[in-house]
C-alpha positions as CSV (number, residue, x, y, z in Angstrom):
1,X,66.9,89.3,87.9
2,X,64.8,92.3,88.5
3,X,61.6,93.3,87.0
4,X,63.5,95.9,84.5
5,X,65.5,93.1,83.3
6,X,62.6,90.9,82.4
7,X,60.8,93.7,80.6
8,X,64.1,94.5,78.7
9,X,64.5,90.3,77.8
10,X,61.5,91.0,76.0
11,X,61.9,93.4,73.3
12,X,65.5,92.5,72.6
13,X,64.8,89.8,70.4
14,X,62.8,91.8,68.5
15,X,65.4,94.1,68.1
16,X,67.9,92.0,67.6
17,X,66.2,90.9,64.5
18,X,65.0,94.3,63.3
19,X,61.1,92.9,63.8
20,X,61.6,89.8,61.6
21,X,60.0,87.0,62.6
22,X,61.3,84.5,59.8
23,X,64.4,83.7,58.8
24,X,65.2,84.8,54.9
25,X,66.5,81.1,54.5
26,X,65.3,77.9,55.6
27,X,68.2,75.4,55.0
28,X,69.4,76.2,59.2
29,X,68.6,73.2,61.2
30,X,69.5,72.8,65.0
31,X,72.7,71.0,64.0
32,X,73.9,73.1,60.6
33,X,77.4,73.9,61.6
34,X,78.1,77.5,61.3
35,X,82.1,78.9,61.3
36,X,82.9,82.6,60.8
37,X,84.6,83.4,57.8
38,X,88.4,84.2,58.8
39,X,89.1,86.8,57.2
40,X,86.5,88.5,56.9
41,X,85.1,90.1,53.0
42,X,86.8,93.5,52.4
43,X,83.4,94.1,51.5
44,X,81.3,93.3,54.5
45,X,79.5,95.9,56.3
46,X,80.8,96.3,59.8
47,X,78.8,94.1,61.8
48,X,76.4,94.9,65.0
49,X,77.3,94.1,68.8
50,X,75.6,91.0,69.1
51,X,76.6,89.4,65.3
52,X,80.2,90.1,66.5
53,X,79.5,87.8,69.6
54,X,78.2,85.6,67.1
55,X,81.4,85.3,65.1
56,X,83.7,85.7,68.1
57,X,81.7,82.1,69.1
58,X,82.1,80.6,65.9
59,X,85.7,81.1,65.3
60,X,85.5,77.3,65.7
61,X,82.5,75.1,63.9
62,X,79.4,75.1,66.3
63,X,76.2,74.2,65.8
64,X,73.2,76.5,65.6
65,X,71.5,75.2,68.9
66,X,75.1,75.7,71.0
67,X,74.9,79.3,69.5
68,X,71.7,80.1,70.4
69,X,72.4,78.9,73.6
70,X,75.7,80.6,74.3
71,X,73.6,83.6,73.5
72,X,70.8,83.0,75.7
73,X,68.7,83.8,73.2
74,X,65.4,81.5,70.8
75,X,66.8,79.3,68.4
76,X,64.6,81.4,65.9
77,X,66.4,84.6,67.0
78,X,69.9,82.8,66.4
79,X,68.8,81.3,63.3
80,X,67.2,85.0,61.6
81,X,70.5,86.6,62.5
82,X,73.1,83.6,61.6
83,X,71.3,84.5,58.2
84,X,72.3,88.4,58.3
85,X,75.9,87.0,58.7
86,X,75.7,84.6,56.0
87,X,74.3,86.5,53.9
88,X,77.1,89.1,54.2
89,X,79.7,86.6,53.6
90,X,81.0,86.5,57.1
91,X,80.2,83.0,58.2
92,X,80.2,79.9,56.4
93,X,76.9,76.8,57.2
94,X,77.6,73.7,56.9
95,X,74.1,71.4,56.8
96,X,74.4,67.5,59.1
97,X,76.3,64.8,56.8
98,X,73.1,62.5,55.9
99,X,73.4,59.0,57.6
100,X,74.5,56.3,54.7
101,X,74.3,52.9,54.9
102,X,73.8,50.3,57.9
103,X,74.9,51.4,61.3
104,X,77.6,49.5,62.9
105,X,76.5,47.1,65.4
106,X,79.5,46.2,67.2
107,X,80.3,50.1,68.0
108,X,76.9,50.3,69.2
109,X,76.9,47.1,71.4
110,X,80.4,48.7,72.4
111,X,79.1,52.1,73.7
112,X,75.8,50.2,74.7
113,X,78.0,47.9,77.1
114,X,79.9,51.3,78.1
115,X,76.7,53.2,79.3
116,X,75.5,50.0,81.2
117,X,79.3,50.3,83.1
118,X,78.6,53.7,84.3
């Protein structure tokens, strides 16, 4: 990577996010599964470069920290411009299931005994 392309990784976050610095939502967690809408809103505005590499990723359920990585980019970055898209109606989030009730302890003694064969 040359010296161009370092000073280049630098400002294209803050493009990518037209200077924001905060997402307009904060209900996006590391794991809120994100899937693009299929199709699309008639009414959605045609969408930039990078937010359609965004919903070609997400044309199955992935969660906002694989995106983020896929794109090489800050999880804040991902996050501020997963809202753009949801906002338009062209993906859809889904937040973690909570955890309910007692976990089971023979599946963990199962997979503990598993991890100890490896």
């Amino acid at each position: 990577m040359g010296a161009g392309d370092e000073a280049g990784r630098l400002v294209r976050p803050f493009t990518l996010t037209g200077g924001r610095t905060r997402p307009s939502r904060s209900d996006f967690t590391l794991i809120t599964t994100v899937t693009a809408v299929d199709p699309p809103p008639e009414r959605a505005t045609r969408p930039q470069p990078e937010q359609m590499r965004i919903l070609r990723l997400c044309a199955r359920p992935l969660a906002v920290a694989e995106v983020a990585a896929c794109l090489d980019l800050p999880v804040s970055v991902a996050v501020i411009m997963l809202c753009d898209l949801l906002e338009a109606g062209l993906i859809t989030a889904r937040p973690p299931r909570p955890v309910t009730g007692t976990p089971d302890l023979e599946l963990l003694q199962k997979v503990r005994d598993g991890l100890g064969r490896i």
